[in-house]
N, C-alpha and C positions, 0 to 999 in steps of 0.2 A: 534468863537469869532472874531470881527472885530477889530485889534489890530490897523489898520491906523489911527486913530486919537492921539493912546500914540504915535507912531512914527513919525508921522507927527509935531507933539509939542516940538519936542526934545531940545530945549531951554526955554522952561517953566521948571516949578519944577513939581514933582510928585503929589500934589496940584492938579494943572490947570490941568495934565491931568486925575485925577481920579474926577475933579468934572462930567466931561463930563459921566461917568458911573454912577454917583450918581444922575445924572438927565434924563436919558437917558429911556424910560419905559423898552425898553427889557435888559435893566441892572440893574435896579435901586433895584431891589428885594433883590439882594444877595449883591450887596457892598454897600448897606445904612448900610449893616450890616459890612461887614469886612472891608472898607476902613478906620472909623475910627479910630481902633485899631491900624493901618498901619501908619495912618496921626500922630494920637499922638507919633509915636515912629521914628517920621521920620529924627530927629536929630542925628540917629545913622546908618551909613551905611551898607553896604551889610556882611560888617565883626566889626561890633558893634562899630568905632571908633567915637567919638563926631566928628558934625558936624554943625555949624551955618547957614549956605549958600548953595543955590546949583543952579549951572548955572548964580554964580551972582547977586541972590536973596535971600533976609532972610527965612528959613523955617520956616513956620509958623505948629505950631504942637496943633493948639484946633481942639476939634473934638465935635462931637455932636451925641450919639449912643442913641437909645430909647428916645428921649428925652432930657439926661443928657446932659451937657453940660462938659466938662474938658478937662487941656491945658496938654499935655507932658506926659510921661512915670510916674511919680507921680501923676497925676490927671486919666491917668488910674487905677495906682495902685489903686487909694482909689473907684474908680467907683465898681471895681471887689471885694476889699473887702468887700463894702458896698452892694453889690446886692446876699442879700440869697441864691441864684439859683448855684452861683460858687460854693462853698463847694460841696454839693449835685452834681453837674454834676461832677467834677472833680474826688472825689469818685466813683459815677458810671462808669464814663468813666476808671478811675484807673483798676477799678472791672471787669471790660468788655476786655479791652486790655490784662491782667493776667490771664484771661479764655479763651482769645477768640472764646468767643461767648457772642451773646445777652443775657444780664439780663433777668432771669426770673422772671414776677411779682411776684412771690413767694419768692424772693429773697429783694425783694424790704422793709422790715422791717432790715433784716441784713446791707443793703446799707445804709439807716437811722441812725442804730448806729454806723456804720464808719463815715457818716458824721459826726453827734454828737462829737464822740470820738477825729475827726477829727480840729473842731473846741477846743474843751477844749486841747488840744495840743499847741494850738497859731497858727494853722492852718499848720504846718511843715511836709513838703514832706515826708522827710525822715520814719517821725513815720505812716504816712497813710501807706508809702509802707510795712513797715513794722507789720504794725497790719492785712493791708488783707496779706500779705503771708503767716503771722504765725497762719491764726485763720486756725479751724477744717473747717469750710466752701468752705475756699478756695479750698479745699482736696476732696470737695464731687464731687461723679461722675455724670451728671444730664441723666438719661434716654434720647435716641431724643426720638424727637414727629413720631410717625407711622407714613410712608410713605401715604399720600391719594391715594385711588385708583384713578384708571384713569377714567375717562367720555367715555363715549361712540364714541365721538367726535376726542377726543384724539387717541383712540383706533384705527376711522376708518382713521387717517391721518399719523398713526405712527407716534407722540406728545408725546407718553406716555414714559417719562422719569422717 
């Protein structure tokens, strides 16, 4: 990663130097994605203290992800309440991290009704953490998947791990 252009800018705001990655083609893939998020929340510093200015200049905090358009830490919020997909991934990812390991599709109906469950909560951490740790599922043991034998290829290059 070619960090010289943030540091070279070091009197703009964080802005001006992540538009440069947001237009940039060999950057543009992954921070179209996560620089909004960043942008909208950029009134707060490295240790969350409100912040209007920076370097002398007004933080401007609209951001524009998928499409949507929304200013500030509240116009996030409502983006992410609004977008079906968070429930569901948050779950997942909750389920995934307390196993650590990958979801198995077969798993993938039990993920559903913690979402569910998840949502008619009011959406509250607390009670997701607490319904995947207390359920019977959490608790099952899953088989690995058998080792694949080796190719032949493998075999004549000592590969075979």
């Amino acid at each position: 990663v070619d960090f010289s252009k943030v540091q070279a800018t070091a009197n703009g705001t964080v802005r001006t130097r992540l538009i440069d990655h947001m237009t940039n083609p060999g950057c543009s893939a992954c921070h179209k994605m996560s620089d909004p998020v960043g942008l909208a929340l950029e009134r707060f510093d490295g240790i969350g203290r409100h912040r209007t200015v920076e370097n002398g200049q007004p933080i401007d905090v609209s951001a524009d992800l998928a499409g949507k358009k929304f200013e500030g830490a509240r116009g996030l919020g409502a983006y992410l309440h609004d977008n079906p997909a968070v429930p569901a991934c948050l779950t997942r990812n909750v389920y995934y991290y307390g196993q650590g390991r990958a979801v198995d599709y077969k798993e993938q109906p039990y993920i559903d009704a913690q979402a569910k469950a998840f949502a008619a909560s009011g959406y509250r951490l607390p009670d997701l953490y607490r319904s995947i740790a207390t359920s019977p599922e959490f608790f099952k043991v899953m088989k690995p998947a058998a080792p694949k034998p080796a190719t032949t290829a493998q075999l004549a290059t000592g590969d075979a791990r």
